[in-house]
N, C-alpha and C positions, 0 to 999 in steps of 0.2 A: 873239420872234426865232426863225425858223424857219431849224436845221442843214440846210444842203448837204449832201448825202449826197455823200460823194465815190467819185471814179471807181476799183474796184478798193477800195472799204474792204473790212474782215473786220469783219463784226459776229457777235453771239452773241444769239440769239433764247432770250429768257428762259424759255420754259418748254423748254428743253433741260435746264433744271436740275431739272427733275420739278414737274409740280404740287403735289402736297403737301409740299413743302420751300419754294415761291416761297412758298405762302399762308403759309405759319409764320414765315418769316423776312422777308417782302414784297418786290417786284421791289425797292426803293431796294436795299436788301443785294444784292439781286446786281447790282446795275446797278457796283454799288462793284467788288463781285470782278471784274466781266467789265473796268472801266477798268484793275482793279493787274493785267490779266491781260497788257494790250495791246491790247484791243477798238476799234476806230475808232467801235463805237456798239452800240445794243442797240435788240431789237427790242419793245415793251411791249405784254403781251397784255391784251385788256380782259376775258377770262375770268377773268383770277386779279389784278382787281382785288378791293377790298375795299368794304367795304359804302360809307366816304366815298372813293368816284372821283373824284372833283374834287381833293380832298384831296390824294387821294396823287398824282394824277397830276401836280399843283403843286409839289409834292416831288421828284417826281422829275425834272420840267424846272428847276429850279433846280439840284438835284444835276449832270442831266448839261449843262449850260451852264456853272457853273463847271469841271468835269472836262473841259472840250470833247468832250463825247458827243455825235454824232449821234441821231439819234431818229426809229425807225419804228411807225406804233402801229397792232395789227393788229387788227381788229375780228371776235368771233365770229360774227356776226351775217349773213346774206346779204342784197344788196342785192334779189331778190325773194324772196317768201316762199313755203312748200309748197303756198299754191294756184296759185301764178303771180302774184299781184300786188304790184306795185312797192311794197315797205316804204322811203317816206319819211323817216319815222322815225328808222330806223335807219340810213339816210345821213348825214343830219343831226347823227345823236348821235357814228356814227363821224367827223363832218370835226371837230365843235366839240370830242371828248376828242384829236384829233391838234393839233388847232389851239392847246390848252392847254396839251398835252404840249413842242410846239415842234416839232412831227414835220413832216419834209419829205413825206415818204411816211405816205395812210390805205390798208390792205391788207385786202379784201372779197373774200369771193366774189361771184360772181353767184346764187346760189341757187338757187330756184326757176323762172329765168327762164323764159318758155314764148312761142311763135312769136306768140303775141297782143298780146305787150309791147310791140313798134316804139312804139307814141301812150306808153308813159309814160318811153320816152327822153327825150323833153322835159325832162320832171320831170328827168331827172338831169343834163342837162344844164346847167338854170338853175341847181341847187345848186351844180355846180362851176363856173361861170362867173365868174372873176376869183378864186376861191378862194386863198390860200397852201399849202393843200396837197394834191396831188397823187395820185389818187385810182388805184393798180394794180391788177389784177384777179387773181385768185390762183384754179389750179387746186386746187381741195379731195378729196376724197376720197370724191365722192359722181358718182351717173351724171349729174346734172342740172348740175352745175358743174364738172366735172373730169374731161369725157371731151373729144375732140378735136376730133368733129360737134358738142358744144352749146357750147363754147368758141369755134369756128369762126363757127359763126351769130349766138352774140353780139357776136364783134367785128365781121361783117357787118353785122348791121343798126345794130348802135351807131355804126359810121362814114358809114351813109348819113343816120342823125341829126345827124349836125355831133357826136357825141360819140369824140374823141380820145382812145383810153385806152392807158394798158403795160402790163404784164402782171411779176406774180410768180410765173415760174416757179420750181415744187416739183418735184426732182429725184424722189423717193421719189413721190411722191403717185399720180405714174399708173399706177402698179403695182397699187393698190387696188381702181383703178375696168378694171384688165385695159388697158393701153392702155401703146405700146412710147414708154417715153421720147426715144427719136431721133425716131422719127415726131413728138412731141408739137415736141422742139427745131426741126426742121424748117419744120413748120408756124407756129411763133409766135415765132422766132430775133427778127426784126425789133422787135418789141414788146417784146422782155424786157428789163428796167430793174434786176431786182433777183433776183437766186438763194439762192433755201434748198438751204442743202447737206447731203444726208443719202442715206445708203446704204440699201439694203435688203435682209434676209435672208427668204426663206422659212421659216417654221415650218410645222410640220402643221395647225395649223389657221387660222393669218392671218399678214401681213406683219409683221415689225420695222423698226424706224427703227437704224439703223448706224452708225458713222464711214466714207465713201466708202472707206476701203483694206478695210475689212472687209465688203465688198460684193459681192454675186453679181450686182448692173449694170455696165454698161459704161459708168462714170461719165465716164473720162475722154473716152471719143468723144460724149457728153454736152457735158462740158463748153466742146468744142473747136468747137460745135455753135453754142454761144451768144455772146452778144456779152463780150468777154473784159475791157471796163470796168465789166462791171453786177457791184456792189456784192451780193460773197456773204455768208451768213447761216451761221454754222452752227446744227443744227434736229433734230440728235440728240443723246439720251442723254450729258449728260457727271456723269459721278458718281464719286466716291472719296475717301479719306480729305482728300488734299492736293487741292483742289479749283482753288484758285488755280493752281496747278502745270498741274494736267492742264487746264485750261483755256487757258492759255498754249501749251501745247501743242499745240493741236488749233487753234488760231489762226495758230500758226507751219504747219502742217501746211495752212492752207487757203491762207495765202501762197504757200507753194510750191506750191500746185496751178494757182497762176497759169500757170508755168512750164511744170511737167510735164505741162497736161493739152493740151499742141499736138504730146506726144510720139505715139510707134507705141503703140498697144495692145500 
């Protein structure tokens, strides 16, 4: 049984809670704390699965089915690979670990994709044709998946293929690859299904990941930017003693940003 993501859920993308704490403790424990938090769902990464993925990932769709968890399962893997060619493979493994998780949403990059790729749309097309679940495209943090021109051309040519896709915009993410997040909202407002929400500071030598109020972006003309049903994620840092607490927290705090973020800058 594959969760409806609902319109305006708050979820909490598990590795917010740090990778070496999720492997020690496994996503089920936090999938727990992010439900006693408030979470409408959680997002499960297949990086910080464990060695039985099946296993656990059975665990965890049973766990969040009785808790009424939603379930999005985000795949590390991109759907072309760094020479340009279309990794099958790893579509397939991303739809069938969504598909067992119960996940309405599989979340990929594009990769490697390169202007030669239009003939292996096909291919992706027949995998997701009649699929349950529903395949996003997600800007990452690299020039080849997560700038605005190669995002652009892939939704290009992926629409003149019969291939229908939305998109997981990453608030934070375009800052990595140098690229203005209003520009990016602008450009792909129509397509976005699903928002990771996270601020970003400058340090001297690379980006941070934030909570949006402690942010040197202009999250909220961001947010006001995008479609105001699509189901946000929080996707930064949450860490401290009372964990459940400050998790709550920061879930109450993405709620209200439903509201606030139609306000003046």
């Amino acid at each position: 049984m594959h969760a409806k993501i609902p319109a305006r859920g708050a979820l909490v993308s598990l590795t917010a809670f740090g990778a070496d704490e999720v492997r020690r403790h496994g996503q089920s424990w936090f999938a727990r704390l992010a439900r006693a938090a408030g979470a409408d769902g959680v997002e499960v990464r297949g990086e910080l699965l464990g060695r039985d993925a099946a296993g656990e990932l059975d665990a965890l769709a049973a766990q969040a089915a009785e808790a009424g968890l939603v379930r999005v399962y985000s795949s590390p893997t991109g759907m072309w690979d760094a020479a340009g060619r279309f990794d099958e493979a790893a579509v397939r493994e991303g739809l069938e670990r969504a598909d067992r998780l119960g996940a309405g949403w599989l979340k990929m990059s594009i990769g490697g994709f390169a202007s030669r790729a239009p003939s292996e749309l096909a291919a992706l097309r027949t995998l997701l044709a009649g699929h349950p679940v529903e395949l996003l495209v997600e800007n990452d943090q690299t020039e080849s998946a997560g700038t605005v021109p190669a995002l652009a051309a892939f939704f290009r040519m992926a629409d003149e293929a019969g291939v229908s896709l939305g998109m997981t915009f990453d608030m934070g993410n375009w800052h990595w690859v140098g690229e203005c997040p209003l520009r990016a909202a602008d450009a792909f407002a129509s397509r976005v299904r699903y928002v990771h929400c996270k601020g970003v500071l400058r340090r001297p030598d690379r980006w941070v990941a934030v909570p949006l109020e402690s942010s040197a972006a202009p999250w909220r003309a961001v947010l006001r930017a995008l479609p105001a049903a699509a189901p946000r994620a929080i996707e930064y840092p949450l860490t401290g003693a009372d964990l459940a607490r400050i998790t709550g927290q920061a879930l109450d705090a993405l709620r209200r940003m439903e509201s606030v973020s139609h306000d003046n800058e």
